[in-house]
N, C-alpha and C positions, 0 to 999 in steps of 0.2 A: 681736267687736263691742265697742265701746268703752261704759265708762259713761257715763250721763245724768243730767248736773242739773239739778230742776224747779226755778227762781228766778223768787220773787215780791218785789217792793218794792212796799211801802204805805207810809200814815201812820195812827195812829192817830185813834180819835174825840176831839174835844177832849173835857177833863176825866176824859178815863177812867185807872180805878187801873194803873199799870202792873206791880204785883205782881200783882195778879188776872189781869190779860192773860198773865204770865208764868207763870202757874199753868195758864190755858185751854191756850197751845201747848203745855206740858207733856205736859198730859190726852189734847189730840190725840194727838201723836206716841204717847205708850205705849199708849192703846185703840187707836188706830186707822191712823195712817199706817206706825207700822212694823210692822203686820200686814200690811201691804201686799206682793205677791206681787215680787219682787227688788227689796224694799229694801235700801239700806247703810248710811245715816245722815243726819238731818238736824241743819241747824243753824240757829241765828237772829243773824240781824245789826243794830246800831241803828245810824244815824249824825247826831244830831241829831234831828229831829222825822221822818227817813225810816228805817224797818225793813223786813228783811229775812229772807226764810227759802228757805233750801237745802237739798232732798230731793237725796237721792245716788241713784240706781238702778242697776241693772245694766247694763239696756236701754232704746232710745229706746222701746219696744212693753210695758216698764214702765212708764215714767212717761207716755206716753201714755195706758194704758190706765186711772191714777190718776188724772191731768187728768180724763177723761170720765167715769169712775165716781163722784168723790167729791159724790158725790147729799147732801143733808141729811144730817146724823147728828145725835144729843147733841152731841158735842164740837165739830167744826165750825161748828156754828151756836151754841154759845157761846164758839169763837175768831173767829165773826166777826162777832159784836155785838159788840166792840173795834174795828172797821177799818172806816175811811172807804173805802169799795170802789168810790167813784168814782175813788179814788187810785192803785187797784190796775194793777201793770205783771206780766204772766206773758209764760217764757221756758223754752225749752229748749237745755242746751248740751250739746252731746258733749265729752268730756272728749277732749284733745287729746293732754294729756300728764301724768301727776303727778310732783312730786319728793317 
């Protein structure tokens, strides 16, 4: 089975720090998202006022399974006091091919 990436694209809240935001996904990812059962890696992407983040998993029945679990925490809900969440786009890809 091929790997799965969970990819979100938002924008942030206006006027928020974005060294503090870049500290919150931080905090995420080491408490909490890469404890998560076949993780591989994630990463965060900006392009102008739209950001991005890609969770690597192993399997679509991983990152599914993070979709649906990632209930409240500490960390996530201070990564997402940062995000205008009406902005929010979520996706799942099967990784096709890597070089």
């Amino acid at each position: 089975m091929s790997r799965v990436v969970f990819f979100n694209t938002y924008k942030l809240k206006k006027g928020v720090s974005v060294p503090d935001f870049l500290l919150a996904v931080e905090k995420l990812n080491d408490n909490y998202i890469s404890k998560q059962k076949g993780y591989i890696s994630f990463s965060l992407l900006v392009d102008g006022e739209t950001w991005a983040d890609s969770t690597t998993f192993e399997t679509m029945e991983d990152a599914k399974k993070f979709a649906e679990a990632s209930g409240p925490n500490e960390f996530a809900e201070q990564f997402y006091a940062f995000i205008n969440l009406m902005s929010c786009k979520t996706h799942f890809f099967s990784v096709e091919k890597s070089f």
